[in-house]
N, C-alpha and C positions, 0 to 999 in steps of 0.2 A: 068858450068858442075858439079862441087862441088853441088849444092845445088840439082840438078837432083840424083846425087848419093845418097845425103841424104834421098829424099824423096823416093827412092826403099827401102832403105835399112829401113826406119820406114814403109813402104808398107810390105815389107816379114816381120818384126819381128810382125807386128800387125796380119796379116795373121799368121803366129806361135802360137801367143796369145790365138787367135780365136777359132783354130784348136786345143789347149790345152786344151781350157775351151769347145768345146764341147766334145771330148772325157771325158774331166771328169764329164760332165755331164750325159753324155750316161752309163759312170758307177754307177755314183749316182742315176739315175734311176732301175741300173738291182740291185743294190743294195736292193733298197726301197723295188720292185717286191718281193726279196728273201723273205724281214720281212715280207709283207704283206701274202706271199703265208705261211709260218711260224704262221702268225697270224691267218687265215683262217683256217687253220690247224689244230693249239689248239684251237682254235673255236666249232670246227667238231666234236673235242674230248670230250669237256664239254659238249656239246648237247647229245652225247651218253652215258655219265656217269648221265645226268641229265635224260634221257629217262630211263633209269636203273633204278636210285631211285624211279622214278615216276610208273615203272613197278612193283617194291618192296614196295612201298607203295599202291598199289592196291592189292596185293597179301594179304596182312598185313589186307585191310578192308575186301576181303574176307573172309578171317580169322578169324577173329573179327567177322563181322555178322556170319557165322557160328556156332563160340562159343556162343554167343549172343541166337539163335536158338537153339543149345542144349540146354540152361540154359531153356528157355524157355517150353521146352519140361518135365525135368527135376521136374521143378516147376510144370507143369501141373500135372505129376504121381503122386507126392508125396500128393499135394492138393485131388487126387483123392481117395488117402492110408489112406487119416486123414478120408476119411468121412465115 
C-alpha cells in the first residue's frame, strides 16, 4: 500500500509541475505578443516618419527644379539684354 501512495503522490506533484510550466508558459507567450505588438508599433511609426522625409525630400526637388527654371528663364532675359 506504501508504494501505491508513493506513486499518487509523484502522480499529483507531476500533474503540479505540468500545470505550473503551462501557465507559465501561457504567460511567456502574452508576454512575447506584448513586445512583438510594441515592435509592430514602432515599426508603423518609422514608416510614417520615413514617408515624411520622403514627402520633404520631394518637396525640396520641387523646389529645386523650380529654381532651376527661374535661373533658367533669368539667363534667357539677360542673354536677350546683351544683344
Amino acid at each position: 500500500m506504501h508504494q501505491l501512495e508513493l506513486q499518487l503522490y509523484l502522480t499529483y506533484l507531476l500533474i503540479i509541475i505540468e500545470l505550473v510550466a503551462f501557465a507559465w508558459l501561457i504567460i511567456d507567450i502574452q508576454k512575447s505578443k506584448k513586445k512583438q505588438d510594441k515592435i509592430i508599433e514602432l515599426e508603423n511609426q518609422i514608416l510614417q516618419v520615413e514617408n515624411q522625409i520622403l514627402e520633404l525630400e520631394k518637396s525640396i526637388f520641387e523646389s529645386e527644379k523650380n529654381i532651376i527654371d527661374q535661373i533658367k528663364e533669368v539667363s534667357i532675359s539677360v542673354k536677350r539684354l546683351n544683344k
